[in-house]
C-alpha positions in Angstrom: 0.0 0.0 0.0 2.7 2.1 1.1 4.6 2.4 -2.4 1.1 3.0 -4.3 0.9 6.1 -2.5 4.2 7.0 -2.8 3.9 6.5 -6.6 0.6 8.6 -6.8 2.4 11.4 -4.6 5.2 11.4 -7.4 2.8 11.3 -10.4 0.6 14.1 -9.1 4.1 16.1 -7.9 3.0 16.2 -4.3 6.7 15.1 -3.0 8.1 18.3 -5.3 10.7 20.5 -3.0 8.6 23.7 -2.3 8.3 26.2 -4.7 9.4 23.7 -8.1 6.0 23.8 -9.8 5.7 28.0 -9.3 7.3 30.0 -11.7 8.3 33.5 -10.6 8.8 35.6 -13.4 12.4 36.1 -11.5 15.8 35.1 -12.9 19.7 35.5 -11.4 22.0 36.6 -14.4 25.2 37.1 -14.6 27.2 38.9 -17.6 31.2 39.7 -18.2 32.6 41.6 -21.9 33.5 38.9 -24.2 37.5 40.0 -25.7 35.6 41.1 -28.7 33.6 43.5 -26.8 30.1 41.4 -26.9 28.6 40.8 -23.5 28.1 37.1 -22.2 24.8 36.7 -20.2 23.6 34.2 -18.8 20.1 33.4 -17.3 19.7 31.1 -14.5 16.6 29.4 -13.2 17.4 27.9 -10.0 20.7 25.9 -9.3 21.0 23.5 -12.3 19.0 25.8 -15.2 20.5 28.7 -17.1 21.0 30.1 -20.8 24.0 31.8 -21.8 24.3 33.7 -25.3 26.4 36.3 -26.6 25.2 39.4 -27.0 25.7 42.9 -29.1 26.2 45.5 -26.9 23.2 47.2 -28.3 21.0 44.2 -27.8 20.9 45.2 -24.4 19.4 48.5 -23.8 20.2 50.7 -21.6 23.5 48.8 -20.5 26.1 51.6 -19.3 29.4 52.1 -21.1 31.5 50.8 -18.4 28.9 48.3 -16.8 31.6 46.0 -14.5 33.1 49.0 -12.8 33.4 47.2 -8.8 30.0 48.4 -7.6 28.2 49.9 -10.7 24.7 50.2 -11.3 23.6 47.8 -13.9 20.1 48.5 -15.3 19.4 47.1 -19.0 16.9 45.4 -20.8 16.8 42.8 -23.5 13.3 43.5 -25.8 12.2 40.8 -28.0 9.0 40.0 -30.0 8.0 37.4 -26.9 8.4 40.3 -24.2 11.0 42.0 -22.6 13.8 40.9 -19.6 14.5 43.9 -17.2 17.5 43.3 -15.2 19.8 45.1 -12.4 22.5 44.5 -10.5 26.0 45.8 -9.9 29.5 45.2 -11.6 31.6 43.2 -9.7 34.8 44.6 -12.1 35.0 41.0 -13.7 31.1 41.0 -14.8 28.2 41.3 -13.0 25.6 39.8 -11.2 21.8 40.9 -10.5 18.3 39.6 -10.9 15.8 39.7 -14.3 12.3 40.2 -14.3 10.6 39.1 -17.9 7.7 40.6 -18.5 5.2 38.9 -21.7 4.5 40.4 -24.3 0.5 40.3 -24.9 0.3 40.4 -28.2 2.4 37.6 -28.9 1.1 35.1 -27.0 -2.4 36.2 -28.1 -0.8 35.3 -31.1 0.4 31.8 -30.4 -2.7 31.0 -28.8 -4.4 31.9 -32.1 -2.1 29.5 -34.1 -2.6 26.7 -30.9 0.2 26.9 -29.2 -0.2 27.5 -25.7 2.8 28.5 -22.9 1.6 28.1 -19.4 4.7 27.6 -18.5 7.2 31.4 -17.7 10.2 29.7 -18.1 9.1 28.6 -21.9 8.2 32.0 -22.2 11.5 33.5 -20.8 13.2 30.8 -23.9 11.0 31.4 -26.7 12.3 35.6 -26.1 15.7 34.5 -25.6 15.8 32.4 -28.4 13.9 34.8 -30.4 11.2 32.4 -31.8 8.9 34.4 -33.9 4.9 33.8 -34.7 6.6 34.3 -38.2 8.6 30.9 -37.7 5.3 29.6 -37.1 3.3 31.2 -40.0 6.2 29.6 -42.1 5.8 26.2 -40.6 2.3 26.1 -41.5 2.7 27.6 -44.9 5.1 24.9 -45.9 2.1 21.8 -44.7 3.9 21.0 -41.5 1.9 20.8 -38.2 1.8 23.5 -35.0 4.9 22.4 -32.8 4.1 22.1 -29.2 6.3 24.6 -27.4 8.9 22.4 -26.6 9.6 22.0 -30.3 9.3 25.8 -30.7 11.9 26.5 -27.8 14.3 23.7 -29.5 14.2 25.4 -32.9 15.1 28.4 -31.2 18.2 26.8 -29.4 19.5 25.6 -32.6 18.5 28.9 -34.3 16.5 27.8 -36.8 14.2 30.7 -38.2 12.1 31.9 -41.2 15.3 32.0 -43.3 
């Protein structure tokens, strides 16, 4: 009796550490100048997630011109057709470190949920942005006879870049 409960206590994630279902919205970065002046940033989502791409400098607006300075205010934000990551921290004179906030994008999702894709999930929402998977990828998909990807697929295509072109 005793493992049948355990096993419905897994299946229904009722033995989950606290707080591994809820998404927050909230993200730890870091970020350090590349040696060709690009900024690696990475995204992390708890101890054993995180995303790490290179980055124009532009690509993250309002980053300041010396943004590792020991101590600076870091306040930038990456905008992308899935919503926008608003971060700030400080420089540590190495990199820095500081916390991200992604915020959706309405129309967007309104317009996967038109084309029947549907992200309940904020962390698939935080990738499909920083992977930059357009509803144009989509509209291409379909054009060319090929079914709506769950969004699984959709954050995969991203991570391997693949795009209208």
């Amino acid at each position: 009796m005793s493992r049948l409960i355990l096993a419905l206590c897994l299946a229904l994630g009722l033995l989950m550490p606290a707080g591994a279902m809820a998404q927050t919205g909230s993200y730890r970065f870091t970020a350090r100048e590349s040696s060709d002046g690009r900024i690696d940033f990475t995204l992390h989502r708890g101890a054993n997630s995180r995303n790490t791409r290179t980055w124009e400098r532009g690509a993250l607006q309002g980053l300041p011109a010396t943004p590792f300075a020991v101590g600076a205010a870091l306040r930038f934000r990456l905008v992308r057709e899935a919503g926008t990551l608003a971060c700030e921290g400080r420089g540590s004179g190495t990199g820095g470190e500081g916390e991200c906030r992604f915020e959706r994008a309405p129309a967007y999702f309104e317009g996967l949920r038109q084309r029947g894709v549907n992200v309940s999930r904020d962390w698939d929402a935080v990738q499909l942005a920083w992977f930059e998977v357009s509803l144009a990828l989509l509209d291409e998909l379909r054009r060319q006879g090929y079914d709506t990807p769950p969004v699984d697929d959709l954050v995969a295509a991203g991570i391997f870049g693949v795009n209208v072109a």
